[in-house]
FIKE-665381 format. One record per residue: x, y, z of N, C-alpha, C, O, CB in turn; residue in three letters; residue number from 1. Coordinates in steps of 0.001 Angstrom, whole numbers, plus 500000, padded with zeros to 6 digits. Glycine has a CB too. Example, Ala and Ser with C-alpha at 12.3 -4.5 7.8 and 13.67 -1.06 7.14 Angstrom:
BEGIN
+--------+--------+--------+--------+--------+--------+--------+--------+--------+--------+--------+--------+--------+--------+--------+------+------+
|   n.c1 |   n.c2 |   n.c3 |  ca.c1 |  ca.c2 |  ca.c3 |   c.c1 |   c.c2 |   c.c3 |   o.c1 |   o.c2 |   o.c3 |  cb.c1 |  cb.c2 |  cb.c3 | resn | resi |
+--------+--------+--------+--------+--------+--------+--------+--------+--------+--------+--------+--------+--------+--------+--------+------+------+
| 513190 | 494310 | 507800 | 512300 | 495500 | 507800 | 513200 | 496700 | 507800 | 514236 | 496681 | 508465 | 511308 | 495527 | 509046 |  Ala |    1 |
| 512850 | 497750 | 507080 | 513670 | 498940 | 507140 | 512900 | 500030 | 507870 | 513409 | 501138 | 508039 | 514084 | 499402 | 505725 |  Ser |    2 |
+--------+--------+--------+--------+--------+--------+--------+--------+--------+--------+--------+--------+--------+--------+--------+------+------+
This chain:
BEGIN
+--------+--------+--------+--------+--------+--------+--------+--------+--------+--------+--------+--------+--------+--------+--------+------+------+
|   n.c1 |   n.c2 |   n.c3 |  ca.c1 |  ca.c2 |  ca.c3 |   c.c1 |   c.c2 |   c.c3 |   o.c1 |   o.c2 |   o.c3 |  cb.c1 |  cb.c2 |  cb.c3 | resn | resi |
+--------+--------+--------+--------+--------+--------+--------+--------+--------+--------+--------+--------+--------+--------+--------+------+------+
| 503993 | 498830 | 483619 | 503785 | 499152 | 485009 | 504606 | 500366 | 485387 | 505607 | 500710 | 484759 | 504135 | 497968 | 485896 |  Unk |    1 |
| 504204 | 500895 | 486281 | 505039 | 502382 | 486446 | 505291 | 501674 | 488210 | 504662 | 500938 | 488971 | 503781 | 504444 | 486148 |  Unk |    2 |
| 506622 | 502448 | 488218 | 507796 | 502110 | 489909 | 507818 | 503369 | 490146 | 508433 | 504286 | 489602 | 509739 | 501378 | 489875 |  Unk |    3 |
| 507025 | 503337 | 491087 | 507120 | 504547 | 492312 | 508302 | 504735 | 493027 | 508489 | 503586 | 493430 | 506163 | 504327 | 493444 |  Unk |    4 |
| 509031 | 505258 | 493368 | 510851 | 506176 | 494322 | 510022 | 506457 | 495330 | 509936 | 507679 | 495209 | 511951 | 508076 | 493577 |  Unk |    5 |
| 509321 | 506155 | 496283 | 509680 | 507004 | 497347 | 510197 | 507455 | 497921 | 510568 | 506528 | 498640 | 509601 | 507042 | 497803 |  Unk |    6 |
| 510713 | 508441 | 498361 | 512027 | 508824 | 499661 | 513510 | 509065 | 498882 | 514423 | 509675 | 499438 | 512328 | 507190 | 500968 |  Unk |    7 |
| 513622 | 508519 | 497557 | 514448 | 508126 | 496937 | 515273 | 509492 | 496225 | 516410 | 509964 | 496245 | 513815 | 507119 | 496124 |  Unk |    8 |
| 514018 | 509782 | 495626 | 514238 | 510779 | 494459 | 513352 | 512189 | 494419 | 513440 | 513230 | 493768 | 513907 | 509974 | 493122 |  Unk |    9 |
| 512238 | 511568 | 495699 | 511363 | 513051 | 495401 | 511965 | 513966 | 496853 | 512487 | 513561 | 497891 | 509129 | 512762 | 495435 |  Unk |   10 |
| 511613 | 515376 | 496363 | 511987 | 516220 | 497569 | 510767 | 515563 | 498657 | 509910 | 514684 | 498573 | 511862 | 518148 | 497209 |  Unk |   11 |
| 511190 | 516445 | 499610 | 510167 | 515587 | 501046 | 509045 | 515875 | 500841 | 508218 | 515125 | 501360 | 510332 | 516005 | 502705 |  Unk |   12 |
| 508489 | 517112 | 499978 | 506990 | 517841 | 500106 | 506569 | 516618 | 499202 | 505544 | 516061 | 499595 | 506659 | 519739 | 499420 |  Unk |   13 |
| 507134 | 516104 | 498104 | 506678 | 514916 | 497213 | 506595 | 514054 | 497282 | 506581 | 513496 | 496185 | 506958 | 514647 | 496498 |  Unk |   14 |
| 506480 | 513216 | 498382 | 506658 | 511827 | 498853 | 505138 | 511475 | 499239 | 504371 | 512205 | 499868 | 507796 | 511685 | 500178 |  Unk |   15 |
| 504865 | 510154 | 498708 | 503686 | 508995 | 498920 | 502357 | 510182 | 498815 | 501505 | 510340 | 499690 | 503811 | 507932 | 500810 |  Unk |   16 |
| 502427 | 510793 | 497764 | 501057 | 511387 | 497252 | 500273 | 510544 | 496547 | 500639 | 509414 | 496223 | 501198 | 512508 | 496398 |  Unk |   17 |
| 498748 | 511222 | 496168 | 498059 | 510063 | 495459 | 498464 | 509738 | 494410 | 499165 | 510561 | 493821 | 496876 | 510169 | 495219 |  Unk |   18 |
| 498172 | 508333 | 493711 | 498293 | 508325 | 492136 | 497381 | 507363 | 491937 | 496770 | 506502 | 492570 | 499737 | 507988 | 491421 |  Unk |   19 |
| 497529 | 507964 | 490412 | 496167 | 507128 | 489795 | 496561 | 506629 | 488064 | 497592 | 506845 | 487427 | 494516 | 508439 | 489792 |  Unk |   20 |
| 495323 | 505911 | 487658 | 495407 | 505229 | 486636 | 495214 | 505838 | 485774 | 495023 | 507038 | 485974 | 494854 | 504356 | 486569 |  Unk |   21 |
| 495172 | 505342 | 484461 | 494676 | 506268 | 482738 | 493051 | 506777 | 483180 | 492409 | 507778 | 482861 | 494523 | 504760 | 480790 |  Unk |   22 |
| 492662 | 505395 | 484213 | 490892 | 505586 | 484222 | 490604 | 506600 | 485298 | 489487 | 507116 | 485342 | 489928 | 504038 | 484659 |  Unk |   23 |
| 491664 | 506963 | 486286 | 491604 | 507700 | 487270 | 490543 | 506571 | 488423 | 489345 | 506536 | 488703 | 491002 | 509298 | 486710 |  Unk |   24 |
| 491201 | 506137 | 488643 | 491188 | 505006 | 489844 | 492627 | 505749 | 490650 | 493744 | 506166 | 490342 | 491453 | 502948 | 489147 |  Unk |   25 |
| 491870 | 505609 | 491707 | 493283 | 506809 | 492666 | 493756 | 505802 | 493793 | 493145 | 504841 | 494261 | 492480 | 508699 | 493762 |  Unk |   26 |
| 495041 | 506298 | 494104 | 495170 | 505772 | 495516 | 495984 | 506447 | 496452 | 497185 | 506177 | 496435 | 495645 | 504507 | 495512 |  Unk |   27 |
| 495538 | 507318 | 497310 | 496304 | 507998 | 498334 | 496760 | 507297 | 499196 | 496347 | 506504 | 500042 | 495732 | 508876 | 498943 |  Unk |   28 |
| 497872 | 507791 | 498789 | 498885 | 506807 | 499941 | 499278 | 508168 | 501168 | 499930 | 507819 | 502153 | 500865 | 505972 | 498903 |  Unk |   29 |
| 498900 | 509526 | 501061 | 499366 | 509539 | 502550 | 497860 | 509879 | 503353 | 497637 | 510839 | 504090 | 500735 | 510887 | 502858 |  Unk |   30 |
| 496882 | 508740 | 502949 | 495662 | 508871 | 504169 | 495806 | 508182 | 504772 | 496300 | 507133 | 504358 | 494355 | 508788 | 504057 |  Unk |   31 |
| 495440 | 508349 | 506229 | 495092 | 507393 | 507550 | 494173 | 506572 | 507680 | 494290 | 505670 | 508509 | 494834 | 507975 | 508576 |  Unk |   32 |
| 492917 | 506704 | 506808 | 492009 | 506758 | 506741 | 491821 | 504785 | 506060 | 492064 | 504424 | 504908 | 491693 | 508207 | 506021 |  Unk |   33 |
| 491358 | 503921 | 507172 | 491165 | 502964 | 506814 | 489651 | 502519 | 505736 | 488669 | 501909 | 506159 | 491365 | 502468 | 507987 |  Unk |   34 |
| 489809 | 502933 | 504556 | 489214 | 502795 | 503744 | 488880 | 501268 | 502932 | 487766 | 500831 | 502641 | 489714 | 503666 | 503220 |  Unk |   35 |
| 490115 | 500683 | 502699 | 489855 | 499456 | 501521 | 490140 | 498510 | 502199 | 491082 | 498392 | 502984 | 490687 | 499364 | 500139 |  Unk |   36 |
| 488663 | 497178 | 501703 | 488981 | 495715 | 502468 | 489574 | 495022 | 501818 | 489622 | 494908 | 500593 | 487977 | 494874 | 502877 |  Unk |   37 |
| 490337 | 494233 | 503034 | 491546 | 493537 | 502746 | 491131 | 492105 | 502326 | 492005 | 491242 | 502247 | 492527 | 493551 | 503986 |  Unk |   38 |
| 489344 | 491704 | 501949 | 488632 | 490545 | 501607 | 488797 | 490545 | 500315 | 489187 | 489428 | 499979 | 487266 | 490455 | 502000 |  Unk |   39 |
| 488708 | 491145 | 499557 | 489517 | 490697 | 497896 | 490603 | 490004 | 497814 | 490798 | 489283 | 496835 | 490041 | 491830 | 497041 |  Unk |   40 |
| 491480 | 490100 | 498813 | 492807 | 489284 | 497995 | 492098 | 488047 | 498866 | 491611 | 488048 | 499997 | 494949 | 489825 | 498354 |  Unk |   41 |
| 492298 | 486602 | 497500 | 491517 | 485237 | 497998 | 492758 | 484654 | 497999 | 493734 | 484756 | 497256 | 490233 | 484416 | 497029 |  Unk |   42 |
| 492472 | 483910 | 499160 | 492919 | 482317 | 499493 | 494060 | 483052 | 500373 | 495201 | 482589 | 500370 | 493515 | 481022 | 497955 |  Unk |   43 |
| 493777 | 484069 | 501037 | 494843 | 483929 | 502434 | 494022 | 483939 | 503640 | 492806 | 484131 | 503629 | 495998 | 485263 | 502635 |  Unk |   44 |
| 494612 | 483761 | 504511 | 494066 | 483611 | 505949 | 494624 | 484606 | 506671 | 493878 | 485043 | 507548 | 494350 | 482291 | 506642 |  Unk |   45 |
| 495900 | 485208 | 506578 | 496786 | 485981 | 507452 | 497886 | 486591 | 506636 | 498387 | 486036 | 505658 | 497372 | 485108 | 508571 |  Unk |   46 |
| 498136 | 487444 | 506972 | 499932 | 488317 | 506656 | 500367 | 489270 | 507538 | 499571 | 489375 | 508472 | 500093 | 489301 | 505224 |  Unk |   47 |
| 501241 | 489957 | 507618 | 502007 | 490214 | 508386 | 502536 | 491560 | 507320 | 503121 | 491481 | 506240 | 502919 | 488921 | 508877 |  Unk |   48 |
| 502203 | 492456 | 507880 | 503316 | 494236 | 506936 | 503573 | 494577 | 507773 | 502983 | 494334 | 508826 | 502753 | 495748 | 505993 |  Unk |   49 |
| 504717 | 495392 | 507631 | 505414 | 496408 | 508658 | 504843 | 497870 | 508873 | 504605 | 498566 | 507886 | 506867 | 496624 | 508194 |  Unk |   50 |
| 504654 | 498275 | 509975 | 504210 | 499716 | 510141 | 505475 | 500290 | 511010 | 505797 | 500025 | 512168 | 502599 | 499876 | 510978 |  Unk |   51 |
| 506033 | 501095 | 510131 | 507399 | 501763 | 511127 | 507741 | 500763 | 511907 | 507210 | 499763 | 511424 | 507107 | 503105 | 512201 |  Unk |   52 |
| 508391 | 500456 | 512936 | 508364 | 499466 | 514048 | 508224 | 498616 | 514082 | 509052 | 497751 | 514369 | 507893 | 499454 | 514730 |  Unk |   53 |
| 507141 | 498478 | 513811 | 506206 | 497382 | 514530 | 505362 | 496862 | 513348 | 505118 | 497463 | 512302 | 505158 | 498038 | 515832 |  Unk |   54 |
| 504898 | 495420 | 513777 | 503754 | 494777 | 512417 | 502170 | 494700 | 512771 | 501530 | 494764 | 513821 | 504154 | 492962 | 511996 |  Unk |   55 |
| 501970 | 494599 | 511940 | 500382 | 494305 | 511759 | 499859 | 493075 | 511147 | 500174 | 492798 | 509989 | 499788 | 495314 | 510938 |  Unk |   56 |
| 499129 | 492362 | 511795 | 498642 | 490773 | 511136 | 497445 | 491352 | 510072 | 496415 | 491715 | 510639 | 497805 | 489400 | 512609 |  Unk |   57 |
| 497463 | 491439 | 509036 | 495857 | 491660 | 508292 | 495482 | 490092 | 508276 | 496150 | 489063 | 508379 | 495828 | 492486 | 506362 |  Unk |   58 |
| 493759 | 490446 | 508054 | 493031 | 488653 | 508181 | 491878 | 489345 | 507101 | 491711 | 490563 | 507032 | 492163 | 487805 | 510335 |  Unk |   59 |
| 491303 | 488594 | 506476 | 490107 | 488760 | 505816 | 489003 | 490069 | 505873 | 488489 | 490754 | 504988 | 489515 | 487681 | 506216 |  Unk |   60 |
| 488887 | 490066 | 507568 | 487665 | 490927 | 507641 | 488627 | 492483 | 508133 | 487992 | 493511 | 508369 | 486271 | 490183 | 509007 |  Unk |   61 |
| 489616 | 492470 | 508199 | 490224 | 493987 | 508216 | 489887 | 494965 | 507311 | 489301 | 494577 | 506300 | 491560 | 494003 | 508070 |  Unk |   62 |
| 490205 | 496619 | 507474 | 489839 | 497683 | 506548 | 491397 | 498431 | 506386 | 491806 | 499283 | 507175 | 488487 | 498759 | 507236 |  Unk |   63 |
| 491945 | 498072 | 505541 | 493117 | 499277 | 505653 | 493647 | 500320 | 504688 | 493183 | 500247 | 503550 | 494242 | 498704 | 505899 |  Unk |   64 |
| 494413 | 501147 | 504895 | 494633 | 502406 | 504094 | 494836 | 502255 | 503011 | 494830 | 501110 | 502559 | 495513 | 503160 | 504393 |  Unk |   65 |
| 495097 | 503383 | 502178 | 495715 | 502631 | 500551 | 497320 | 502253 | 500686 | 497869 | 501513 | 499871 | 495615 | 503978 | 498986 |  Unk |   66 |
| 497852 | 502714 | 501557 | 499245 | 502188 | 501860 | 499454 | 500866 | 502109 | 500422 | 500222 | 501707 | 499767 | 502769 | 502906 |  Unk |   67 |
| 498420 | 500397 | 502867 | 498560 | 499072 | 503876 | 498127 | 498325 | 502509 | 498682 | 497285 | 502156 | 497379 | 498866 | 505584 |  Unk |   68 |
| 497576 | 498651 | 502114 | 496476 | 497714 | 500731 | 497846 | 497413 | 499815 | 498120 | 496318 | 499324 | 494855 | 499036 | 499500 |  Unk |   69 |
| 498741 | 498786 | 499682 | 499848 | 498640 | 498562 | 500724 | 497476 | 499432 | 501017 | 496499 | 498744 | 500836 | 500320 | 498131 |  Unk |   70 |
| 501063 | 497444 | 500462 | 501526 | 496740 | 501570 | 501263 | 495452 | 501537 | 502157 | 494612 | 501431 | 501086 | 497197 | 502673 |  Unk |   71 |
| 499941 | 495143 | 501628 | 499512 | 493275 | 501362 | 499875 | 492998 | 500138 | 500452 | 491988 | 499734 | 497782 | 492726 | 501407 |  Unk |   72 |
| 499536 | 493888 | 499574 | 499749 | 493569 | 497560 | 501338 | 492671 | 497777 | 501755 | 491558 | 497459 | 500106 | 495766 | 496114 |  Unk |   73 |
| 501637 | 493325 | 498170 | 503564 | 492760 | 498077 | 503715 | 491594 | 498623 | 504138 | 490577 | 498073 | 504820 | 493691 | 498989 |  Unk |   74 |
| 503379 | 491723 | 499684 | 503394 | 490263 | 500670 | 502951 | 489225 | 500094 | 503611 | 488191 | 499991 | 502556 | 490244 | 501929 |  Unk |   75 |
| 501406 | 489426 | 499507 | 501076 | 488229 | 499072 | 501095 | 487947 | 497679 | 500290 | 487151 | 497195 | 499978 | 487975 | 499511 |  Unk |   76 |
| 501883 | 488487 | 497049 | 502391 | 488573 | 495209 | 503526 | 487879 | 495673 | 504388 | 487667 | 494819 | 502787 | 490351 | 494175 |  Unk |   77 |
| 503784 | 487385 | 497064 | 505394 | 486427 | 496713 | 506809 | 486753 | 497198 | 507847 | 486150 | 497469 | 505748 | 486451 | 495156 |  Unk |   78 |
| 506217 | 488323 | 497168 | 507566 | 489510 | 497748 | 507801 | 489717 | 499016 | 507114 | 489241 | 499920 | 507397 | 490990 | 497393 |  Unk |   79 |
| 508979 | 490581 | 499200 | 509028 | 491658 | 500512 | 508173 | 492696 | 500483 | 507350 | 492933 | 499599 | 510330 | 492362 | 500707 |  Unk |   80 |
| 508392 | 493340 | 501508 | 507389 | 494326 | 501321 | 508497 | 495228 | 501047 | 509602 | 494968 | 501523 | 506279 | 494679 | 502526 |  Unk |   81 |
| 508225 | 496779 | 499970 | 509536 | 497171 | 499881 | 508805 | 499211 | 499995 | 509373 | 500302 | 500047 | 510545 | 496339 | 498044 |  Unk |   82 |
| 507399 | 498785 | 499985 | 507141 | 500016 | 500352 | 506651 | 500474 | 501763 | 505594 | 500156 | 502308 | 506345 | 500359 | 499515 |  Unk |   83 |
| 507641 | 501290 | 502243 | 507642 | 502159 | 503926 | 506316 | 502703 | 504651 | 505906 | 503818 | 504330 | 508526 | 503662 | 503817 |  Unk |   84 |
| 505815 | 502152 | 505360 | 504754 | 502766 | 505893 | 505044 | 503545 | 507501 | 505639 | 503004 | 508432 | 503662 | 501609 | 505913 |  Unk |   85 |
| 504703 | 504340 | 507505 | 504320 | 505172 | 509240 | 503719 | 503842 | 509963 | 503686 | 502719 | 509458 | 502734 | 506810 | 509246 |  Unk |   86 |
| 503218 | 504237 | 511343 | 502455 | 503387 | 512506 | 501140 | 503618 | 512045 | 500336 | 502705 | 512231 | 502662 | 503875 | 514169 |  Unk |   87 |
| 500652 | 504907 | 511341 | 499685 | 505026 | 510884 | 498990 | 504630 | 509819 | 497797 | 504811 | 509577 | 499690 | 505723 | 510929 |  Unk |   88 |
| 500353 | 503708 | 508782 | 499522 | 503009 | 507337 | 499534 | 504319 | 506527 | 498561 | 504542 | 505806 | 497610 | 502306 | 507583 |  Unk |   89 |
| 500748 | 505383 | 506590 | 500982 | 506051 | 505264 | 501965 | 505794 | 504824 | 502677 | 505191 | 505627 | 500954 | 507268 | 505166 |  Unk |   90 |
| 502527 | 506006 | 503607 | 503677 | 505861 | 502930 | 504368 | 506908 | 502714 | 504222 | 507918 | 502026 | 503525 | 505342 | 501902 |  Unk |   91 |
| 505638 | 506260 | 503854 | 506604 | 507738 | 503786 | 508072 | 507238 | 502846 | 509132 | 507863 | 502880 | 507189 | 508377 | 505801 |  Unk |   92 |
| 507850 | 506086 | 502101 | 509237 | 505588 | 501518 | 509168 | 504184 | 500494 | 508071 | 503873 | 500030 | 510241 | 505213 | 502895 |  Unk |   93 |
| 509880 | 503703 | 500305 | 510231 | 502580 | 499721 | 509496 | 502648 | 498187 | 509153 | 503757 | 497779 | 509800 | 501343 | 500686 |  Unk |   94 |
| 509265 | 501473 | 497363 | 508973 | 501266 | 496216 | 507988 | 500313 | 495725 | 508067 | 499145 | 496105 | 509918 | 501089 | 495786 |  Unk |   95 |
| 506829 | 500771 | 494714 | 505992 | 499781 | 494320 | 505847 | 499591 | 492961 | 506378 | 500518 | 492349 | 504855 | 499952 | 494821 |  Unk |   96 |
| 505337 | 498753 | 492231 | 504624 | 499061 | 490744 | 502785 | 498832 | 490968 | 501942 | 498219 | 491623 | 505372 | 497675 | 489353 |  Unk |   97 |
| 502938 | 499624 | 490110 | 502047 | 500090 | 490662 | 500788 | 499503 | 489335 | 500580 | 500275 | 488399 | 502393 | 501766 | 491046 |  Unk |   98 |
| 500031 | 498130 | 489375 | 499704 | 497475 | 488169 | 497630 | 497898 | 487905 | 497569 | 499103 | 487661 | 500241 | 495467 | 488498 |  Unk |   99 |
| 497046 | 497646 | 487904 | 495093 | 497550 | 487706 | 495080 | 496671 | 489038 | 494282 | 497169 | 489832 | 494166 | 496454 | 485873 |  Unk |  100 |
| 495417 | 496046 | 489316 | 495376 | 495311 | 490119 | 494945 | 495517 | 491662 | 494113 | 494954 | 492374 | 496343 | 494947 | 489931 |  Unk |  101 |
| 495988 | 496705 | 491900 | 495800 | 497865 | 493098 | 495315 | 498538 | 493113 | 494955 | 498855 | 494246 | 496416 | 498497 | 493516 |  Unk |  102 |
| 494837 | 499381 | 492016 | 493871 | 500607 | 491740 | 492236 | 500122 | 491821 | 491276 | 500827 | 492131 | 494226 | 501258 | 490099 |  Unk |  103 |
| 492242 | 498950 | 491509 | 490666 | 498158 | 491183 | 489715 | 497953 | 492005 | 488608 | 497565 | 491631 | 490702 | 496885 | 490804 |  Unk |  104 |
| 490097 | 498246 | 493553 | 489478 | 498053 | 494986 | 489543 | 499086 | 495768 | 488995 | 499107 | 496870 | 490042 | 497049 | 495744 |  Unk |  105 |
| 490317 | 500196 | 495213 | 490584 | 501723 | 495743 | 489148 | 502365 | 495562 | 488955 | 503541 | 495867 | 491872 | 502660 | 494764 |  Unk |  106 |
+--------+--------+--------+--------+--------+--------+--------+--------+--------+--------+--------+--------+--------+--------+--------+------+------+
């Protein structure tokens, strides 16, 4: 699995750009752009990620960014959430691994 630094280690112009797989399955993390449903991950009803500030409940029939998507991934794998999102669902910080798992619905 490869661990993304955000904020950490890259200069500022380098932070939460896209990345992708061997197969080139991508995931931009600094679009706004509510793209991927949050109905693949099974057997939840609700969660809760942080957007700067403030939270966001995702439920089944939501659409969210590739940030927010990296965002549920965490929550509902068991974890914190440890990667930083804007109000807008981009990623301006924190850390993910980044597995097929996430790339597969992008």
């Amino acid at each position: 699995m490869l661990v993304l630094l955000l904020g950490l280690v890259c200069p500022q112009q380098l932070l939460a750009q896209t990345v992708c797989d061997s197969s080139q399955s991508c995931l931009d993390l600094t679009s706004s752009d509510h793209t991927i449903t949050a109905d693949h991950h099974e057997e939840f009803n609700s969660a809760t990620i942080q957007l700067g500030d403030t939270t966001r409940s995702i439920t089944h029939s939501d659409l969210l960014t590739p940030a927010e998507h990296v965002a549920l991934h965490q929550v509902l794998s068991g974890g914190e959430q440890s990667i930083q999102l804007d109000a807008a669902g981009r990623a301006v910080g924190g850390t993910f691994n980044l597995g097929a798992e996430l790339l597969q619905y992008s």
